[in-house]
N, C-alpha and C positions, 0 to 999 in steps of 0.2 A: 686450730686443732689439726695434728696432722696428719695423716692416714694413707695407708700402705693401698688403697681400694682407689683401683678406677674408676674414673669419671666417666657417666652414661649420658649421653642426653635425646631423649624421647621426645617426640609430640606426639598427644593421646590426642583419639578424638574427644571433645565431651566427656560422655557418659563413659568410657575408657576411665578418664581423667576425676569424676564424680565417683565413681562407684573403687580406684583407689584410693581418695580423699577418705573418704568414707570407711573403712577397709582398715587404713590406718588409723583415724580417729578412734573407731571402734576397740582398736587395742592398745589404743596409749602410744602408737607411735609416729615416727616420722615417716614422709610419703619415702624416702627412701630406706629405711629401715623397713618397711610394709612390703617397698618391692624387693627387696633383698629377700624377705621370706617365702614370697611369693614364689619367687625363680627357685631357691631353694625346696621348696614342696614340689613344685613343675620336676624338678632335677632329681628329686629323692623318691618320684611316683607317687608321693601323696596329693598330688595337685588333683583337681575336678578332671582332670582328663582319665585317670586311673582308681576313680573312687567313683561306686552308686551316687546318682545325684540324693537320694535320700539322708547320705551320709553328709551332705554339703550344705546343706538347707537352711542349717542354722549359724553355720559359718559364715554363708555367702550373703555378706548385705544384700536391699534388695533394691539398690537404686536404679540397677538397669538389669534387665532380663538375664537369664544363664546361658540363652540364644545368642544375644546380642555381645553377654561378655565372652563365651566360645570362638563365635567370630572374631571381634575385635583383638581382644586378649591374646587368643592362639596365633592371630596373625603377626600382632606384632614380637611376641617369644620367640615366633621362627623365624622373623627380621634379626633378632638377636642374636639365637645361636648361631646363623648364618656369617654376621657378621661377627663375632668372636672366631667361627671358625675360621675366616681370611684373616686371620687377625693373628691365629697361631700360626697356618702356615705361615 
């Protein structure tokens, strides 16, 4: 199949790794379909970073903490956009 969409490729830690497994399972999709929407929430301000954790609760599996996925998660976003942005220049 062929697609107009760049090639990512990540290494999560674990629990990173488990809790998008997860994430996606949970909505019928694929880990990259999952992250596609992820980044898209992060990019549109609906991601946990710009919403009450209260509003996230029942969204956010709960295979690894909101700590641990802030951490993780957020660091590797800003690996991302980073590299997209040397990526425009």
């Amino acid at each position: 199949m062929a697609t107009k969409n760049q090639r990512v490729v990540a290494y999560l830690p674990p629990d990173a790794y488990d809790w998008l497994s997860e994430f996606a399972t949970s909505r019928g999709l694929t880990e990259s379909k999952a992250f596609i929407q992820i980044l898209e929430a992060y990019r549109s301000g609906t991601s946990q970073h710009t919403q009450p954790a209260h509003q996230l609760e029942s969204s956010t599996p709960k295979a690894i903490s909101n700590s641990t996925l802030d951490e993780g998660l957020q660091k590797r976003l800003e690996d991302i956009e980073r590299r997209l942005g040397e990526l425009r220049a």
